[in-house]
Backbone as CSV, one residue per row, in Angstrom:
resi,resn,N_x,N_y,N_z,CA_x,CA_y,CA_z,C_x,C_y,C_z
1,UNK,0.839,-1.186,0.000,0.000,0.000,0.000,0.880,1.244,0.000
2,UNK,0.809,1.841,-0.810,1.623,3.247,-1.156,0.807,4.604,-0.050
3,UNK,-0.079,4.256,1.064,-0.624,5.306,1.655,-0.396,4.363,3.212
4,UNK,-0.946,5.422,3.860,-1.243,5.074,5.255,-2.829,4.983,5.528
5,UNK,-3.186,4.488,6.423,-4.533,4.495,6.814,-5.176,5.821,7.741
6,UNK,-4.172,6.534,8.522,-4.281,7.786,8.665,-4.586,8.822,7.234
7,UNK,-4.197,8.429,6.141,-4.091,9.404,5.246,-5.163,9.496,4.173
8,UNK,-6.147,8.491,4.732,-6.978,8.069,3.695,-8.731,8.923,4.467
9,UNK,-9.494,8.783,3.570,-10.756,8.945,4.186,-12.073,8.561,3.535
10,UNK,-12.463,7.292,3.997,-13.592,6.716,3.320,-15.107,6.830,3.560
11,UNK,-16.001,6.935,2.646,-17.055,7.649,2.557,-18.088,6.443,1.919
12,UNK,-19.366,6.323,2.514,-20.052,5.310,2.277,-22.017,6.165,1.985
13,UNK,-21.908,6.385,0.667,-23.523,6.633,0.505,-24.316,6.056,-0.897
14,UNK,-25.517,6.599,-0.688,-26.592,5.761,-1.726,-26.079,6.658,-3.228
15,UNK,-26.085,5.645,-4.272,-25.546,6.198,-5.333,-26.994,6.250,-5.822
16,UNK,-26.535,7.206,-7.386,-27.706,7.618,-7.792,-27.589,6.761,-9.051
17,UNK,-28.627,7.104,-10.035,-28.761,6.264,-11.420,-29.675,5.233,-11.384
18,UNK,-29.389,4.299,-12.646,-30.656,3.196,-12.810,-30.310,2.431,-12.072
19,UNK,-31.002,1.463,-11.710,-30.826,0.332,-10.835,-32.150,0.033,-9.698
20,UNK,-32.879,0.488,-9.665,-34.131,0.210,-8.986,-33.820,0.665,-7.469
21,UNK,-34.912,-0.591,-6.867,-35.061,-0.379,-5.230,-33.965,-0.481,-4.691
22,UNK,-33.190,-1.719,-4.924,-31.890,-2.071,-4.403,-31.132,-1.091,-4.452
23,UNK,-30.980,-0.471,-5.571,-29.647,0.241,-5.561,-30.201,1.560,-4.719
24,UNK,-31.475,2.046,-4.803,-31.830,3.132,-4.146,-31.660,3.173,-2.128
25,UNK,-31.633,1.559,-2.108,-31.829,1.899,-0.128,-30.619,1.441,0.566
26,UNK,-29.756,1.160,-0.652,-28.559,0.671,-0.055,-27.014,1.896,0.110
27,UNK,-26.363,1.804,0.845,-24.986,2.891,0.750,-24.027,1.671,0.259
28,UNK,-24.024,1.576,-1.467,-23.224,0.663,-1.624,-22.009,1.387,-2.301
29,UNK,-22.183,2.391,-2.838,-21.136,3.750,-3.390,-19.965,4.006,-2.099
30,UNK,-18.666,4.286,-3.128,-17.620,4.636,-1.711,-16.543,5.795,-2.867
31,UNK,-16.531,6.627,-1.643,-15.523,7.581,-1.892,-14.549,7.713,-1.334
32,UNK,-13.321,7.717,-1.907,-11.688,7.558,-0.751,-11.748,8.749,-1.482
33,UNK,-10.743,9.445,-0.244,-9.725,10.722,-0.350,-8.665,10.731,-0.038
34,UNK,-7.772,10.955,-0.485,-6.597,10.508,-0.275,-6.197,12.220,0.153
35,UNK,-6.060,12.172,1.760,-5.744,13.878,1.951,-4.751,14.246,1.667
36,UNK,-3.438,14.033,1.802,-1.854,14.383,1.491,-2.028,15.266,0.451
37,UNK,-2.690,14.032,-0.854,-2.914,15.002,-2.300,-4.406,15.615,-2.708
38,UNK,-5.040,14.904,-2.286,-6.486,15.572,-2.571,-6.813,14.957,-4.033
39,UNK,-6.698,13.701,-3.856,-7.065,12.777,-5.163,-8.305,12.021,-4.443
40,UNK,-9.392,12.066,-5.432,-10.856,11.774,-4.365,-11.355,10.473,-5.710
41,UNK,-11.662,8.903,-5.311,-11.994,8.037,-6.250,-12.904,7.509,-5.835
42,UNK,-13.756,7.935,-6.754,-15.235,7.135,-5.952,-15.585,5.756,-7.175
43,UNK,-16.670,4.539,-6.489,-16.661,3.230,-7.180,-18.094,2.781,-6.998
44,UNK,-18.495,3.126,-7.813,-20.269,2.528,-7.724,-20.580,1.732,-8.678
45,UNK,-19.596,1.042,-9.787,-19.891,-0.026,-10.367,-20.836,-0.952,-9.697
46,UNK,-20.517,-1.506,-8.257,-21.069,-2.992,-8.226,-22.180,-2.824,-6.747
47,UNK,-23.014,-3.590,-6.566,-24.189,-3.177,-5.658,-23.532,-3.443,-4.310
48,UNK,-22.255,-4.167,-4.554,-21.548,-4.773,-2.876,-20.637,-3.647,-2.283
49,UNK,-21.108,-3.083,-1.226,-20.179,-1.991,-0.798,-18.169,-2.678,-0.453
50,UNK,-18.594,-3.698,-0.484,-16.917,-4.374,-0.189,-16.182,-4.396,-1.450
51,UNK,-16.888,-4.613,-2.704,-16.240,-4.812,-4.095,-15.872,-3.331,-4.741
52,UNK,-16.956,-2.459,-4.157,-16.379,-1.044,-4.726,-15.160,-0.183,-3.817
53,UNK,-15.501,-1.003,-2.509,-14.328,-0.488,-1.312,-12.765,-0.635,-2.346
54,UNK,-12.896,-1.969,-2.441,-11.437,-2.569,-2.907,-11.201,-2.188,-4.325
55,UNK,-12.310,-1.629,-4.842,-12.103,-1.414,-6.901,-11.845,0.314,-6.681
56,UNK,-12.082,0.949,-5.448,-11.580,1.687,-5.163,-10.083,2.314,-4.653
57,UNK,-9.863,1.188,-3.791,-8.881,1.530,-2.868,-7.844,1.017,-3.995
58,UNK,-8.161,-0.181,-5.390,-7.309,-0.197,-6.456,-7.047,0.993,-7.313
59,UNK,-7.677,1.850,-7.536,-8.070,2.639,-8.435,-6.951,3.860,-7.595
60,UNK,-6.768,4.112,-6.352,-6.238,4.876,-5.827,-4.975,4.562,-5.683
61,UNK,-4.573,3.701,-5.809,-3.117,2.915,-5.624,-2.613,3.131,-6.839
62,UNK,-3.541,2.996,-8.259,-3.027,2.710,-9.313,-2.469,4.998,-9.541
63,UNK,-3.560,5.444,-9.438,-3.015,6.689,-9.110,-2.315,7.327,-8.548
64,UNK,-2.255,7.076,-7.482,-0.665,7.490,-6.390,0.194,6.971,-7.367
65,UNK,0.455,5.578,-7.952,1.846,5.094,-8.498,1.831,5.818,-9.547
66,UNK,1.134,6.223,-10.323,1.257,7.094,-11.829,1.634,8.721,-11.361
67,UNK,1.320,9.287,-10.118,1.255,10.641,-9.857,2.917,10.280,-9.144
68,UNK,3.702,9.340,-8.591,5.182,9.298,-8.114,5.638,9.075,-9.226
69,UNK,5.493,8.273,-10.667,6.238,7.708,-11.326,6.964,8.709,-11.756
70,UNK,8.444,8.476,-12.010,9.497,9.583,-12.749,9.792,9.640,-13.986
71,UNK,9.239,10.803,-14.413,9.372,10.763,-16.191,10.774,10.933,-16.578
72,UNK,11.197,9.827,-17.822,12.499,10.092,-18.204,12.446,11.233,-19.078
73,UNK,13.853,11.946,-18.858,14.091,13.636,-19.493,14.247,12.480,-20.552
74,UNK,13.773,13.958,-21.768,13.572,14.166,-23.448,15.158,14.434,-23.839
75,UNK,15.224,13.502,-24.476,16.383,14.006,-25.185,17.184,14.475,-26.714
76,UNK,17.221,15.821,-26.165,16.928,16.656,-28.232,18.294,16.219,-29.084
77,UNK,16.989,16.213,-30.188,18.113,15.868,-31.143,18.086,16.918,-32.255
78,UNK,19.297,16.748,-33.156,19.044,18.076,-33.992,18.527,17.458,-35.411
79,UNK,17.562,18.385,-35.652,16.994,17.990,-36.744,17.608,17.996,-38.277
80,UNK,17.457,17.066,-38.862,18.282,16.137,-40.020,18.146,17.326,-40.952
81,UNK,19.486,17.409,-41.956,19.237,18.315,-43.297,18.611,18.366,-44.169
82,UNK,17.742,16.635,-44.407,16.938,16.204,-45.286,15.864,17.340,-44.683
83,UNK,15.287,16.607,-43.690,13.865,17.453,-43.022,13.666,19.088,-42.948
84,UNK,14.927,19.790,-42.426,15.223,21.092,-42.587,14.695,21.669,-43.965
85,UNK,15.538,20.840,-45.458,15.017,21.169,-46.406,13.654,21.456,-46.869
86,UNK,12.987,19.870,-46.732,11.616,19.868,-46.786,10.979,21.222,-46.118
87,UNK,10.860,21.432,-44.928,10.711,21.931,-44.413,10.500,23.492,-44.636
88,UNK,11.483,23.714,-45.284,11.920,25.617,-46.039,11.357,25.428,-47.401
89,UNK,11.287,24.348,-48.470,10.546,24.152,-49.022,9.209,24.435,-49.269
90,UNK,7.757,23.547,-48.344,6.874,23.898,-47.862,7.070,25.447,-47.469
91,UNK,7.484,25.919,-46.489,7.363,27.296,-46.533,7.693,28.284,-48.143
92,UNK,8.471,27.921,-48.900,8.395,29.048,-49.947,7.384,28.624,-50.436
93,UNK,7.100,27.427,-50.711,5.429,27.438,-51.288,4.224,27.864,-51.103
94,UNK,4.296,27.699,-49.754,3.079,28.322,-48.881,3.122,30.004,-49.527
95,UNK,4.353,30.447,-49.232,4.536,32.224,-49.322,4.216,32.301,-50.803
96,UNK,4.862,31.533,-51.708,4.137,31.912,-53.460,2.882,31.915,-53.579
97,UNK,2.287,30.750,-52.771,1.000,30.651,-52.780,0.316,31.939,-52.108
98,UNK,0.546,32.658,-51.170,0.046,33.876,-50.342,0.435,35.231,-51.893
99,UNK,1.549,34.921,-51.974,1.690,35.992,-52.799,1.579,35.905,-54.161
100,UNK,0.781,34.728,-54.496,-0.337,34.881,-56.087,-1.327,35.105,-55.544
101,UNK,-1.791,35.361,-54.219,-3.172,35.304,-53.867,-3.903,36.917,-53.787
102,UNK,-2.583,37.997,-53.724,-2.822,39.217,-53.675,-2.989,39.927,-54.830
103,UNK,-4.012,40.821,-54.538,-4.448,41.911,-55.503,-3.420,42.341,-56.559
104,UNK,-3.083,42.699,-57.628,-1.959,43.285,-58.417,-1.350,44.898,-57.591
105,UNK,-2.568,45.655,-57.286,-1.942,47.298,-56.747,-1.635,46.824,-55.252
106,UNK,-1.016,45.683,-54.525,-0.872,45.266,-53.395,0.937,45.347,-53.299
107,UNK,1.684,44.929,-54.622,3.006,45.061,-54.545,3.852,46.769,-55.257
């Protein structure tokens, strides 16, 4: 577990949506908060308050590990002479193209 149980705060009420009587009289919905960061995952897939506890408390784990993970630095490269060309290419075309597009008393 990437948290503490101090750090957590779980929340148990009636979810809303289709599902009839059952789903209406039961608190089978759960909301964790994870206070440190203020990442809040709530799980009302399933009518069992124990299956959304744990599809929760997964769901929050899987987030903490993606919000620590360390992105590897980018590393620049210089762009090839081929591509450069292309590149200035497309642009004089573009600009011939702008500048057949103007009026004659414009130059």
């Amino acid at each position: 577990m990437p948290w503490r149980e101090e750090d957590i705060e779980i929340d148990f009420y009636k979810s809303s949506g289709p599902g009839g009587q059952k789903k209406n009289t039961t608190e089978s919905s759960v909301r964790v908060r994870h206070l440190p960061t203020g990442i809040v995952v709530i799980a009302t897939e399933s009518r069992s308050q124990h299956r959304n506890k744990a599809a929760a408390l997964e769901e929050l784990e899987r987030r903490l590990e993606l919000r620590n993970r360390r992105r590897t630095p980018r590393i620049p490269t210089r762009q090839s002479r081929a591509s450069k060309a292309r590149r200035l290419d497309e642009k004089k075309k573009v600009g011939e193209k702008k500048r057949l597009r103007r009026s004659p008393g414009d130059e």
